[in-house]
DSSP file (Angstrom, degrees, kcal/mol; ACC not computed):
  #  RESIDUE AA STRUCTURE BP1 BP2  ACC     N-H-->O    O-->H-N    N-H-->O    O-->H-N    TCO  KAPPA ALPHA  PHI   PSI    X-CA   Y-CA   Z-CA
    1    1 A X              0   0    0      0, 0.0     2,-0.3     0, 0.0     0, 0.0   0.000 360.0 360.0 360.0 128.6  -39.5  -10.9  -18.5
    2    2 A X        -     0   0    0      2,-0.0     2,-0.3     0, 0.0     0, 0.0  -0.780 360.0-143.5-109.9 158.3  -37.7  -13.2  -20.2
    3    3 A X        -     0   0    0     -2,-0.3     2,-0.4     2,-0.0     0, 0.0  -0.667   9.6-149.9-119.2 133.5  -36.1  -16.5  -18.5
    4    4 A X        -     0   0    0     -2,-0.3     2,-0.7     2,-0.0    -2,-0.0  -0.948   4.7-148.4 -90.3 126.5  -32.5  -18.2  -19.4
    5    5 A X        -     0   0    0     -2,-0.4    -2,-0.0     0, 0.0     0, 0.0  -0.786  20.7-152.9 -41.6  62.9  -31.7  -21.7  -19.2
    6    6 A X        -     0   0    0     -2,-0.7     2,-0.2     1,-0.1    -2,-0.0  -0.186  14.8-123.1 -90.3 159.6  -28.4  -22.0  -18.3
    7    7 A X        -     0   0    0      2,-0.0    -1,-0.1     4,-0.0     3,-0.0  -0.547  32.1-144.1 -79.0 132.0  -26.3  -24.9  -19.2
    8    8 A X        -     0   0    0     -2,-0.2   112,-0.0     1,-0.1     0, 0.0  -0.535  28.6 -96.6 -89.6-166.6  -24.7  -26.4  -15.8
    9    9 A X  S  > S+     0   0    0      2,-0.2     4,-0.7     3,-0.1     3,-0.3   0.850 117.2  54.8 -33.8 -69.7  -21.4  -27.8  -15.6
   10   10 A X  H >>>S+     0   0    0      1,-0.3     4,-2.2     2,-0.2     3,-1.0   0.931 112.2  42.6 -72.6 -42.7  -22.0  -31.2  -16.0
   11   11 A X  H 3>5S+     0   0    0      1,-0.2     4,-1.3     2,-0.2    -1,-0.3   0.868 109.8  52.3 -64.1 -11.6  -23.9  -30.8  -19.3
   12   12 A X  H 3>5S+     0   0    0     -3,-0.3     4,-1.4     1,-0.2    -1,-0.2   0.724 116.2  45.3-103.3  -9.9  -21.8  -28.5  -20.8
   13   13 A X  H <X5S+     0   0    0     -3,-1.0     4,-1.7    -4,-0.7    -2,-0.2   0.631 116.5  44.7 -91.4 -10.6  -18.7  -31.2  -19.9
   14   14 A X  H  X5S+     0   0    0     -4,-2.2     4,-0.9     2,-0.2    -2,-0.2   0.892 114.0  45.7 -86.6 -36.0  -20.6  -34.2  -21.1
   15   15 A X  H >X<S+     0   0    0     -4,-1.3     3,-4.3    -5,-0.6     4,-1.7   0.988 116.7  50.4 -78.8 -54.9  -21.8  -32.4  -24.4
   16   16 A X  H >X S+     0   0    0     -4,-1.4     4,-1.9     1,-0.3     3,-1.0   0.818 119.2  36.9 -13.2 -70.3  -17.7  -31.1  -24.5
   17   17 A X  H 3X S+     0   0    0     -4,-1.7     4,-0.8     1,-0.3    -1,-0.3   0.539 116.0  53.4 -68.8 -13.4  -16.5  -34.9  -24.1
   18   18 A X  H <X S+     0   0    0     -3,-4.3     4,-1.0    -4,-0.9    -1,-0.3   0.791 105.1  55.1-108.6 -16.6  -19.4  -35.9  -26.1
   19   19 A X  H <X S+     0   0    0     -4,-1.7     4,-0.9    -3,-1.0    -2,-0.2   0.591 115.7  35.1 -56.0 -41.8  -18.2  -33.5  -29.0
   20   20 A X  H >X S+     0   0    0     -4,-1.9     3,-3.6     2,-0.2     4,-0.7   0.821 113.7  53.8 -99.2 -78.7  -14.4  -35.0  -29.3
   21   21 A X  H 3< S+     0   0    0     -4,-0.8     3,-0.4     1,-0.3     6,-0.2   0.820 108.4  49.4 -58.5 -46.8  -15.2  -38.4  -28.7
   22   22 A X  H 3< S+     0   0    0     -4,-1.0    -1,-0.3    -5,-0.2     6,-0.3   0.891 118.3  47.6 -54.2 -26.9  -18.1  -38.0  -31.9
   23   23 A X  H << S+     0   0    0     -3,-3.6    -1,-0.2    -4,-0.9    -2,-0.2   0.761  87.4 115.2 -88.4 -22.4  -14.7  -36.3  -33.8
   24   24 A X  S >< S-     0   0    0     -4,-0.7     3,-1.8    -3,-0.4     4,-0.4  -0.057  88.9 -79.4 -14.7 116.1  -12.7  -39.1  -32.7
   25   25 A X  T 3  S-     0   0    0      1,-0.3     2,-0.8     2,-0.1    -1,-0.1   0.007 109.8 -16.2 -14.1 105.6  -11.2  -41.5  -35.9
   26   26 A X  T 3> S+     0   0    0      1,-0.2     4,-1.9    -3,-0.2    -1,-0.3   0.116 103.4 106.6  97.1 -39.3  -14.1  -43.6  -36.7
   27   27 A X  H <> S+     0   0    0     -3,-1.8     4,-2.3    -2,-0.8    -1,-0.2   0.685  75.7  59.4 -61.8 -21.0  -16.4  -43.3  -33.9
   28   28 A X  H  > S+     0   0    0     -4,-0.4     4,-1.5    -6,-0.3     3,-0.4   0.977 114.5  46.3 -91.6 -75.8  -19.3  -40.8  -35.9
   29   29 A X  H  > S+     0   0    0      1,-0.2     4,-1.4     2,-0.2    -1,-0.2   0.713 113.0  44.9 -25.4 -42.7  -19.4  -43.8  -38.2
   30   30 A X  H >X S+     0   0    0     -4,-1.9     4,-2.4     1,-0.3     3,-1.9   0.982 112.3  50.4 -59.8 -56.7  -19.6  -46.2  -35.6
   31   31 A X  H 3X S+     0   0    0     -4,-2.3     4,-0.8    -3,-0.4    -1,-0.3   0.800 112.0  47.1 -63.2 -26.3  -22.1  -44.4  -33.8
   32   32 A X  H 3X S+     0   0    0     -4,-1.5     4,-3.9     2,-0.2     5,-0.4   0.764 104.0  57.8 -52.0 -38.9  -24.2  -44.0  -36.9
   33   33 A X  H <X S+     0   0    0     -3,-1.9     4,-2.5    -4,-1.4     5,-0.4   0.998 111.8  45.3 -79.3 -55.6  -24.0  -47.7  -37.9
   34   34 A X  H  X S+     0   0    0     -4,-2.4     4,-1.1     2,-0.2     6,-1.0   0.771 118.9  49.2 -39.1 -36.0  -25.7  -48.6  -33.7
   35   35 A X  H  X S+     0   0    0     -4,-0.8     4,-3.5    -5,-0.5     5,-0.2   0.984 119.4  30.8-102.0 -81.9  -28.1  -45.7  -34.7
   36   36 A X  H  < S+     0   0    0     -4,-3.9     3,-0.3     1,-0.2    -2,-0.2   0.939 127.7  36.2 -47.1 -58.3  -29.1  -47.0  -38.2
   37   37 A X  H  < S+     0   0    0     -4,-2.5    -1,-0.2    -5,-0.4    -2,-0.2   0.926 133.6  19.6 -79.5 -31.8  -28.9  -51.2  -37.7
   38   38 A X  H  < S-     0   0    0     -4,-1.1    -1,-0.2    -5,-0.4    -3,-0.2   0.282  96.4-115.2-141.1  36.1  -30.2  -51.4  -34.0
   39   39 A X     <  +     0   0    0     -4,-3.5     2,-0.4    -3,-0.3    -4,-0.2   0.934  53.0 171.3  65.6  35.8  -32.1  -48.3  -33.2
   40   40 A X        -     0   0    0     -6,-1.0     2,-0.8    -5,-0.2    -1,-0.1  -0.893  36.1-121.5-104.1 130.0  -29.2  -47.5  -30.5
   41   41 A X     >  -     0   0    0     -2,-0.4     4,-1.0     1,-0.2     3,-0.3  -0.762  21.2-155.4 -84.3 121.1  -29.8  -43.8  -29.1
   42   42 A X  H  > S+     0   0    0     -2,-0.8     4,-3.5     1,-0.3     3,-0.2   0.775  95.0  52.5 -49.3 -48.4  -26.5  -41.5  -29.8
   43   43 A X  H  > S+     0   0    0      2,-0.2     4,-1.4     1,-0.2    -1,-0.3   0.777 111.5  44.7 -83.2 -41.8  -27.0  -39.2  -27.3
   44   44 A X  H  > S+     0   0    0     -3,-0.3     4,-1.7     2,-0.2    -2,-0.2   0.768 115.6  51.4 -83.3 -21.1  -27.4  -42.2  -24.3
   45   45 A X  H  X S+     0   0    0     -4,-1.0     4,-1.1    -3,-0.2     3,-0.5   0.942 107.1  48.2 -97.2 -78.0  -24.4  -44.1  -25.7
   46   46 A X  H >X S+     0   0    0     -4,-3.5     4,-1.5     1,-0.2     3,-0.9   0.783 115.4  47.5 -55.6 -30.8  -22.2  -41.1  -25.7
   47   47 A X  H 3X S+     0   0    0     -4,-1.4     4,-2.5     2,-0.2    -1,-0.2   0.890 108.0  54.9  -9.7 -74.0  -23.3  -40.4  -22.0
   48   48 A X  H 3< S+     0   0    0     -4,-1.7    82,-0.5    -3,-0.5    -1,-0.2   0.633 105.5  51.2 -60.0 -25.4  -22.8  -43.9  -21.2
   49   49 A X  H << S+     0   0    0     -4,-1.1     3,-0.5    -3,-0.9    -1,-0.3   0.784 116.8  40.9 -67.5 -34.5  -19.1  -43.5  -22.5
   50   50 A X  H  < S+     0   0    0     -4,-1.5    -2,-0.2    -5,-0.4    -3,-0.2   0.817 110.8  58.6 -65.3 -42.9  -18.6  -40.3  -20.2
   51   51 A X  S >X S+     0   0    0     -4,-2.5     3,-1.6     1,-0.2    75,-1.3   0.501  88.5 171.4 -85.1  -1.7  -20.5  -42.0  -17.2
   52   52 A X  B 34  -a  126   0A   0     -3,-0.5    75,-0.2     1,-0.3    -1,-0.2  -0.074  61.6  -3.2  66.4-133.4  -18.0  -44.8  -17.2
   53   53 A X  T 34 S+     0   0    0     73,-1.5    -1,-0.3    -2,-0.3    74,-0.2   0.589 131.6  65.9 -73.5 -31.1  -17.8  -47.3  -14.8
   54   54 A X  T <4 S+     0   0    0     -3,-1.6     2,-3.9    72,-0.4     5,-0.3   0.765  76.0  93.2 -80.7 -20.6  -20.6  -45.3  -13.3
   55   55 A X     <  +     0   0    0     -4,-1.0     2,-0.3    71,-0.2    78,-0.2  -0.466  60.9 157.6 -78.3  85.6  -23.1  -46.2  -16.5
   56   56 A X     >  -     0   0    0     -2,-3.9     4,-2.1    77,-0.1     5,-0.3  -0.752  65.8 -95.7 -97.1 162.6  -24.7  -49.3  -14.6
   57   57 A X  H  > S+     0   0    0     -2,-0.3     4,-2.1     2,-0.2     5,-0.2   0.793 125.0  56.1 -66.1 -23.6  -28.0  -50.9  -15.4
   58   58 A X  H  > S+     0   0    0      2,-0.2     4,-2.5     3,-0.1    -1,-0.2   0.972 117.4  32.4 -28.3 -94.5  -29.5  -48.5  -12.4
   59   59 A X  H  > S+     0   0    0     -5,-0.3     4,-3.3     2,-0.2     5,-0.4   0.707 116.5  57.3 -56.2 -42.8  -28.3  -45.3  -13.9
   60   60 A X  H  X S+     0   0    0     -4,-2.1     4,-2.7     2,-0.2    -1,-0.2   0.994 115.4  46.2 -45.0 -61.9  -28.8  -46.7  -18.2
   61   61 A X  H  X S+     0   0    0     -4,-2.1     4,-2.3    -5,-0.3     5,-0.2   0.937 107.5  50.4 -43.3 -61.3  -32.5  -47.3  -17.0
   62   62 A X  H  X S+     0   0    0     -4,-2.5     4,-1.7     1,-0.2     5,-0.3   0.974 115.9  48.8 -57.6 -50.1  -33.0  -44.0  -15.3
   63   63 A X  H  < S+     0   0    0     -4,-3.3     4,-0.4     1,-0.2    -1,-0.2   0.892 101.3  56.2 -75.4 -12.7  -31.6  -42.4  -18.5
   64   64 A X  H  X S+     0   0    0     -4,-2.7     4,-0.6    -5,-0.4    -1,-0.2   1.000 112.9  39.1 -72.3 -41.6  -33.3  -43.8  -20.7
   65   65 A X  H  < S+     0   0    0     -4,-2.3    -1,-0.2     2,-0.2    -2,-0.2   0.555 112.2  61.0 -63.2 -17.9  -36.8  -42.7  -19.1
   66   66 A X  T >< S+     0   0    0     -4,-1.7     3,-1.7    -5,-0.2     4,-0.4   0.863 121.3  20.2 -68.8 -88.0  -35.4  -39.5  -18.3
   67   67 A X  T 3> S+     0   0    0     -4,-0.4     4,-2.1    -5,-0.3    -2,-0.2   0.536  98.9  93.7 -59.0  -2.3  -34.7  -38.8  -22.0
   68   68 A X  H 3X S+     0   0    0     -4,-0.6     4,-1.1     1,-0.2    -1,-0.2   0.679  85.2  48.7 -73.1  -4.4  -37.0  -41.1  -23.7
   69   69 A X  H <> S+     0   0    0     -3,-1.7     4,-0.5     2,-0.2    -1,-0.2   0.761 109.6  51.7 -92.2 -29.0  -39.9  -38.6  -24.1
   70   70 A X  H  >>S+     0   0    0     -4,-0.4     4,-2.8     2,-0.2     5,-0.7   0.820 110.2  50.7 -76.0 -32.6  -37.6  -35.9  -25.5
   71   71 A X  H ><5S+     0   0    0     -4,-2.1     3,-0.9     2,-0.2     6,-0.4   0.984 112.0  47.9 -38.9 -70.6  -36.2  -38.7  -28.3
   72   72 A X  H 3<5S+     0   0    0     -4,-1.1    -1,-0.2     1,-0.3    -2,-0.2   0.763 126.7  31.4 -86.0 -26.1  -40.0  -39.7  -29.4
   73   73 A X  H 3<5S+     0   0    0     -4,-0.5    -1,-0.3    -5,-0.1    -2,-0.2   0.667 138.3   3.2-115.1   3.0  -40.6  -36.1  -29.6
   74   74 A X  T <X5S+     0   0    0     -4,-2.8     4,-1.9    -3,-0.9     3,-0.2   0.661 120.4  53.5 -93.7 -87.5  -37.8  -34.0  -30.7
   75   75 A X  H >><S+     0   0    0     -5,-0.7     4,-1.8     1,-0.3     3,-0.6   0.867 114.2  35.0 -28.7-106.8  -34.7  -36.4  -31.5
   76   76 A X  H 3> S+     0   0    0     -5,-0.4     4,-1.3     1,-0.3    -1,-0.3   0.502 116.0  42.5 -51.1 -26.6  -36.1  -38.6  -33.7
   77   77 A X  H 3> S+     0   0    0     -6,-0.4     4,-1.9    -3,-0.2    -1,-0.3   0.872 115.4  58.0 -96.6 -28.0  -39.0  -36.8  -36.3
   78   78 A X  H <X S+     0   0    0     -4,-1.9     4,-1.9    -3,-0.6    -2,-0.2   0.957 112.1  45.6 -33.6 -57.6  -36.0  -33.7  -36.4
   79   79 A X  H  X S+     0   0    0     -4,-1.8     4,-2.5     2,-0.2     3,-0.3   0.977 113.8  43.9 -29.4 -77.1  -34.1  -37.1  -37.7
   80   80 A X  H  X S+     0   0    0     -4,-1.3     4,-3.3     1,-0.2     3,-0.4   0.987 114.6  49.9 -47.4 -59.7  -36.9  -38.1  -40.1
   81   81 A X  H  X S+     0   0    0     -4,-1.9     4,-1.3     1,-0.2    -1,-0.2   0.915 111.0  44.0 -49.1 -51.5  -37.3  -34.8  -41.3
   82   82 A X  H  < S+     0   0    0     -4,-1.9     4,-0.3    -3,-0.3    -1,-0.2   0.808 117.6  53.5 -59.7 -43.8  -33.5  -34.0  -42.1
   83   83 A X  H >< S+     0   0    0     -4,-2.5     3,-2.4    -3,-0.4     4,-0.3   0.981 105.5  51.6 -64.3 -57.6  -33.6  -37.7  -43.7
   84   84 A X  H >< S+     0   0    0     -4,-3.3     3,-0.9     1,-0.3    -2,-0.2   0.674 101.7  60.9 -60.7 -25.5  -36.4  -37.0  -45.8
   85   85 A X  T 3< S+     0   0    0     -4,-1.3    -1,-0.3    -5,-0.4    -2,-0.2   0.600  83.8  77.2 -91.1   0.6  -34.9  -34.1  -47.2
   86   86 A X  T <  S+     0   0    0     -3,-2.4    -1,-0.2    -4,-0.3     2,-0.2   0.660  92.2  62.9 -39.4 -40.2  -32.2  -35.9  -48.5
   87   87 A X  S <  S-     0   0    0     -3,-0.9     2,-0.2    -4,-0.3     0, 0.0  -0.583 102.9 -77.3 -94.8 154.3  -34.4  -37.0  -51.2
   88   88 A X        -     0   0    0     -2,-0.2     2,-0.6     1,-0.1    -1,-0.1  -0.468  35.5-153.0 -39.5 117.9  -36.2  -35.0  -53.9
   89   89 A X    >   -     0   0    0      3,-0.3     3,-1.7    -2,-0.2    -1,-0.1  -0.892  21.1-122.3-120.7 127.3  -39.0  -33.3  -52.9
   90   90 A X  T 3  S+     0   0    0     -2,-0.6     3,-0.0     1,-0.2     0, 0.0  -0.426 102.0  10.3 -71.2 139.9  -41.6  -32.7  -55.8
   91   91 A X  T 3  S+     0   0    0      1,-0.1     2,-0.8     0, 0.0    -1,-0.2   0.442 101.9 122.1  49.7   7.0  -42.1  -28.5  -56.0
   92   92 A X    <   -     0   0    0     -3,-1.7    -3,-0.3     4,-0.0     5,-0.2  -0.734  69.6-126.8 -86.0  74.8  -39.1  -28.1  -53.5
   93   93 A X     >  -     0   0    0     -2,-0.8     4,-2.1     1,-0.1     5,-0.2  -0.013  17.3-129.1 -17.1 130.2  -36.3  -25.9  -55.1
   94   94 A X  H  > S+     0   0    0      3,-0.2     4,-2.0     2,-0.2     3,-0.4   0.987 112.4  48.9 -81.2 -55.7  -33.1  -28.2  -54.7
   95   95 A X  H  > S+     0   0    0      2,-0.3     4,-4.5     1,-0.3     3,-0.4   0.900 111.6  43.2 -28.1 -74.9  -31.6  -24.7  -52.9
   96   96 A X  H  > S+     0   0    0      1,-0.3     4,-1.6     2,-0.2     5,-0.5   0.880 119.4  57.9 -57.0 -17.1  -34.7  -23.8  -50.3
   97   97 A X  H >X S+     0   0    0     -4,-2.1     4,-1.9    -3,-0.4     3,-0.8   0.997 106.0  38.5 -89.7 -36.2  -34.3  -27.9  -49.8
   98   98 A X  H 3X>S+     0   0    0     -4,-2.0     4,-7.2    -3,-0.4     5,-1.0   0.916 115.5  54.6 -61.7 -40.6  -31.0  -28.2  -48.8
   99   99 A X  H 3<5S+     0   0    0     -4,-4.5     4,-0.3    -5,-0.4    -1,-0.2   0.835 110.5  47.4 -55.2 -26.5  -31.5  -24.9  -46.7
  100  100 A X  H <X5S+     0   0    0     -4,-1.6     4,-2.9    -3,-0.8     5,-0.4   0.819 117.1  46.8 -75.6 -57.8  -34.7  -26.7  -44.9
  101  101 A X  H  X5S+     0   0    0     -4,-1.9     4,-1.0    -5,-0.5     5,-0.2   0.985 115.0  42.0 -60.5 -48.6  -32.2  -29.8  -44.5
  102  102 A X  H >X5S+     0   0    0     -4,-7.2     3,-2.4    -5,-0.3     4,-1.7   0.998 112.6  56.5 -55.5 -61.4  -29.4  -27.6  -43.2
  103  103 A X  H >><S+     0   0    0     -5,-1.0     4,-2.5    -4,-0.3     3,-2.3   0.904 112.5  42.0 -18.8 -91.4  -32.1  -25.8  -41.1
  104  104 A X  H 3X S+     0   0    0     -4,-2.9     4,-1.0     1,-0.3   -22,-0.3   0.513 106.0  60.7 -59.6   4.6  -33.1  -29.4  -39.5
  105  105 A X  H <X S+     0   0    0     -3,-2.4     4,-1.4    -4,-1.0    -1,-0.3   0.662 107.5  44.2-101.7 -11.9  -29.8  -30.7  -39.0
  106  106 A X  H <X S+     0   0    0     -3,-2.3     4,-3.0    -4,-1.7    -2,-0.2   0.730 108.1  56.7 -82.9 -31.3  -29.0  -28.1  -36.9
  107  107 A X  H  X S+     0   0    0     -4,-2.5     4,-4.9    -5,-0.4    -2,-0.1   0.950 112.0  47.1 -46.1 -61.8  -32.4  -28.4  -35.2
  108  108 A X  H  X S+     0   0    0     -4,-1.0     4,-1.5     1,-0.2    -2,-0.2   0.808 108.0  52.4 -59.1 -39.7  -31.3  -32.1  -34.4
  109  109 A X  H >X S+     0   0    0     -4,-1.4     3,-1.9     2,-0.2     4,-1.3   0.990 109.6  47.2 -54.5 -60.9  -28.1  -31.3  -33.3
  110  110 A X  H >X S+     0   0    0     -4,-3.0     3,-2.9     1,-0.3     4,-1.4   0.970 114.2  55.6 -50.0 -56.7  -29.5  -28.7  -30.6
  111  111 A X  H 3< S+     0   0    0     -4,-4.9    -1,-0.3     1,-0.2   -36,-0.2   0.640 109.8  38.1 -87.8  21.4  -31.9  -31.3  -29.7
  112  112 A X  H << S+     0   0    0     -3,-1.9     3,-0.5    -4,-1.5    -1,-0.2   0.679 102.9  65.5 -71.9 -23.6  -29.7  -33.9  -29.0
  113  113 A X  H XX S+     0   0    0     -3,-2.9     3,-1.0    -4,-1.3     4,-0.8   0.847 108.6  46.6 -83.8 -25.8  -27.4  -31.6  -27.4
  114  114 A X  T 3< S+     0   0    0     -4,-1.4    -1,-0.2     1,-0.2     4,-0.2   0.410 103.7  64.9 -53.2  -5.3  -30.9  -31.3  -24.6
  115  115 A X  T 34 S+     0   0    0     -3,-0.5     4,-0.3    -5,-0.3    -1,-0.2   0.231 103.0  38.8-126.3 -14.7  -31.0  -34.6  -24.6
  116  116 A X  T <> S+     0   0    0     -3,-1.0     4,-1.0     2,-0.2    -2,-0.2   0.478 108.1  62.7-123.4  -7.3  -27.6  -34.9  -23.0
  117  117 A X  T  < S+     0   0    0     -4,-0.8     4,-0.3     2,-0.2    -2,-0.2   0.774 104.3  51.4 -36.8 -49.4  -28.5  -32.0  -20.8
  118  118 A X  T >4 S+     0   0    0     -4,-0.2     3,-0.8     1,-0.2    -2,-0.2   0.960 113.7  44.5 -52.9 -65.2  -31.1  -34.4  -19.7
  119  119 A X  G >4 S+     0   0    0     -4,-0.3     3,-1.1     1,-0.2    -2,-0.2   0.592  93.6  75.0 -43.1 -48.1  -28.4  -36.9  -19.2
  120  120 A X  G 3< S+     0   0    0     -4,-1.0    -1,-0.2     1,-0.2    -2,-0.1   0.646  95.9  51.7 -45.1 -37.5  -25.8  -34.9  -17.5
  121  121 A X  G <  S+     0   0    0     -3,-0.8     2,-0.3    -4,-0.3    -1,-0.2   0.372  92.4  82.1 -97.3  -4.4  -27.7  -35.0  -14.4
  122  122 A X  S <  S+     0   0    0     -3,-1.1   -63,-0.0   -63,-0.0   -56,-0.0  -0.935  85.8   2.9-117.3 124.2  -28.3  -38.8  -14.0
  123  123 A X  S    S-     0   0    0     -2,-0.3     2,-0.5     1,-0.1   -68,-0.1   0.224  86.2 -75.9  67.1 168.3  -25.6  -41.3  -12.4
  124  124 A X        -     0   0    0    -70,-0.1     2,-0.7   -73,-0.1   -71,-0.1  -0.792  39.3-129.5-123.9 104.3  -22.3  -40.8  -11.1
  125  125 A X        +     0   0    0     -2,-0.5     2,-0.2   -71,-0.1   -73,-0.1  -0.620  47.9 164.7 -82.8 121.0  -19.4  -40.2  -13.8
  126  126 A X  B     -a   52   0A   0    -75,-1.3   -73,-1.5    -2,-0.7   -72,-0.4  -0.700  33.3 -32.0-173.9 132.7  -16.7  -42.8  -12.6
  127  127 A X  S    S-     0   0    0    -75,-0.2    -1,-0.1   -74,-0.2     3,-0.1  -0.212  95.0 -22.0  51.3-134.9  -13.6  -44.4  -14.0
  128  128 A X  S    S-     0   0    0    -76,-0.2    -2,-0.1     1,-0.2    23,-0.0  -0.394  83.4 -87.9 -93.3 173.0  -12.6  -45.4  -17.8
  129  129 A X        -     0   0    0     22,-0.2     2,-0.2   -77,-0.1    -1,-0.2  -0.172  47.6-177.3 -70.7 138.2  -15.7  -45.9  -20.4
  130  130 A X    >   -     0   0    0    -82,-0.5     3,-0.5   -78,-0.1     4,-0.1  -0.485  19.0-172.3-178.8 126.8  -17.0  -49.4  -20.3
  131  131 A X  G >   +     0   0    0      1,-0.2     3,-0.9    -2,-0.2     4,-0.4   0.517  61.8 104.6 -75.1 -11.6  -19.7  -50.1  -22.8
  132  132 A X  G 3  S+     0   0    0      1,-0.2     4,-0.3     3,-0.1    -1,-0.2   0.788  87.1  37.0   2.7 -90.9  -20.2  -53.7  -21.1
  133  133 A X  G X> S+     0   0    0     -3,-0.5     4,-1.9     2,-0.2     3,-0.6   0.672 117.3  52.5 -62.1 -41.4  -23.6  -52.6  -19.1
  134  134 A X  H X> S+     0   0    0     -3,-0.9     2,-2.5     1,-0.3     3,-1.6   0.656 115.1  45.7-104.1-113.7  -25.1  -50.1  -22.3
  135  135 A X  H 34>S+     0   0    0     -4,-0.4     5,-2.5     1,-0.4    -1,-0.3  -0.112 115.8  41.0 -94.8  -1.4  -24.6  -53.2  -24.6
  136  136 A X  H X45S+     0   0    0     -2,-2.5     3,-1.2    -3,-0.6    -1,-0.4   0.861 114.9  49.8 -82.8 -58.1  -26.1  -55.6  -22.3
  137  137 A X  H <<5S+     0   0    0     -4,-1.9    -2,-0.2    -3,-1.6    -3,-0.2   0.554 119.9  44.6 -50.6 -28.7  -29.2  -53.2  -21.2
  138  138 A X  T 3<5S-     0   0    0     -4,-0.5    -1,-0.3    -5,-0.2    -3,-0.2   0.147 114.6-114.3-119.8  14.3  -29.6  -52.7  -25.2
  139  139 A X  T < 5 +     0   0    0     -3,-1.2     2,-0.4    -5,-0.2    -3,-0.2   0.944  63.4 145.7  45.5  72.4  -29.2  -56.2  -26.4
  140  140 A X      < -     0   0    0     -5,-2.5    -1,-0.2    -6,-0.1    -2,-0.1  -0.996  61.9 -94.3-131.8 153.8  -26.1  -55.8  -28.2
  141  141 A X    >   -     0   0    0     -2,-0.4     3,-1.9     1,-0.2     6,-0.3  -0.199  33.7-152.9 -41.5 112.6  -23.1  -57.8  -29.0
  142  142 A X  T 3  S+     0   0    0      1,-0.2     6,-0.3     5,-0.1    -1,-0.2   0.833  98.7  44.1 -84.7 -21.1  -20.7  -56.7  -26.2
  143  143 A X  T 3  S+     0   0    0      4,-0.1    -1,-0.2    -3,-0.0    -2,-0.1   0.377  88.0 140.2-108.9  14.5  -17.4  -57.5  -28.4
  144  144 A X    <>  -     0   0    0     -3,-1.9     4,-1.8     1,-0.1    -4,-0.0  -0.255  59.7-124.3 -53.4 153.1  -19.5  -55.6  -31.5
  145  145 A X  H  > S+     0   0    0      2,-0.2     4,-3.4     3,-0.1    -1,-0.1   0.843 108.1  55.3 -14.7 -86.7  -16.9  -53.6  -33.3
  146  146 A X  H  > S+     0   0    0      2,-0.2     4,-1.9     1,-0.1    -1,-0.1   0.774 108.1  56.0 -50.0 -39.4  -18.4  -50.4  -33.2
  147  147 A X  H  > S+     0   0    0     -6,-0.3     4,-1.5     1,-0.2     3,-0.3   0.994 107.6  47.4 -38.4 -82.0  -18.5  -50.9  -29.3
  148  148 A X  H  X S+     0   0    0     -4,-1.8     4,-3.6    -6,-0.3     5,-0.3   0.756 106.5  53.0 -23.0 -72.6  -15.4  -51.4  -29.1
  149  149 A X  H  X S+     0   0    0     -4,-3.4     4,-1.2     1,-0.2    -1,-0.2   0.862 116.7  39.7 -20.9 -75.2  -14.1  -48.6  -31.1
  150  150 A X  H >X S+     0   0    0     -4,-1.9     4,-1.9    -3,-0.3     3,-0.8   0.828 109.1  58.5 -55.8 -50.1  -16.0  -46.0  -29.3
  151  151 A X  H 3X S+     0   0    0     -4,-1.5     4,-1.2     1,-0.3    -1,-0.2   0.981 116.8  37.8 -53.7 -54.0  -15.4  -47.7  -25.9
  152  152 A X  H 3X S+     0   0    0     -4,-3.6     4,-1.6    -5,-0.3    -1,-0.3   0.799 113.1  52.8 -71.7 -12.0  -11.4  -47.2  -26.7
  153  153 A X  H <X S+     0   0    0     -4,-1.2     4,-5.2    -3,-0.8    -1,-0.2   0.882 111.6  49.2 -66.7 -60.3  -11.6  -43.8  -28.4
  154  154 A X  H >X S+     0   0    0     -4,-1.9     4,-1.2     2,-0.2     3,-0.6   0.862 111.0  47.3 -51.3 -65.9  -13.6  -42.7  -25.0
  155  155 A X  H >< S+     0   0    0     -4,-1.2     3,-2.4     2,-0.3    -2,-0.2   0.913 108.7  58.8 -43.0 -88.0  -10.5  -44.3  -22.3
  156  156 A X  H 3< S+     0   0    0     -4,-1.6    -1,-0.3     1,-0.3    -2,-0.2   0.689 109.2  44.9 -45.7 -43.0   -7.9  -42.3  -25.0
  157  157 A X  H <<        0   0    0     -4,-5.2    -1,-0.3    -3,-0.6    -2,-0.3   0.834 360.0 360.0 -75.8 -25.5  -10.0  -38.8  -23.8
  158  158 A X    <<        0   0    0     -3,-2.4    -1,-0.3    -4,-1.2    -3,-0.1   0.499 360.0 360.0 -28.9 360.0  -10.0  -39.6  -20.3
């Protein structure tokens, strides 16, 4: 007999909300440049824009240990892998390699998009984004840029 998963509510509104805000002007950059320069997880960040007021250093902690086991073992070699095919791969057809890479970026996507399944289910979604508390909890520059951007993209979707 086979078993569904189903998606609840709140994941299937976080990954919604987490889906426009990432098409938002500017923010996929943003969110790339946290990802690339300081190791910031995408998936906890966009959360943390959804969760609001409600993303406080309680609820950032609890997600991060909630989801930190699926990162180190999904998230991030799906990442590597998809990166790696970027380059030439010696005996690799440049077709079947882009098809491997397309392959694993879709891979990455789904498993981010568990990864905020994860998420969904932790802390108390309330009032307008503020990235305050995630940039504190993560040692980042609270008046960085990139914050910023994304924290005001997230308040326009409210």
């Amino acid at each position: 007999m086979e078993r569904t998963v189903r998606e609840t509510d709140a994941a299937g509104a976080l990954w919604d909300f987490a889906v426009r805000l990432y098409a938002e002007p500017g923010v996929s950059e943003a969110c790339l440049a946290l990802q690339d320069r300081f190791g910031v997880d995408v998936p906890l960040l966009l959360w943390a824009a959804w969760l609001g007021d409600g993303a406080d250093a309680a609820a950032l902690r609890a997600g991060d240990r909630a989801v930190g086991p699926w990162r180190a073992r999904a998230v991030r070699p799906l990442r590597a892998l998809r990166r790696h095919l970027r380059h030439t791969v010696a005996g690799l057809d440049g077709d079947a390699q882009e098809a491997w890479r397309s392959s694993a970026k879709r891979l990455e996507i789904d498993a981010e998009r568990m990864a905020l399944g994860i998420l969904a289910g932790i802390g108390r979604r309330n009032g307008r984004a503020n990235l305050v508390p995630f940039a504190a909890m993560f040692g980042l520059e609270r008046s960085s840029p990139e914050l910023r951007l994304i924290e005001a993209a997230a308040r326009r979707l409210a």
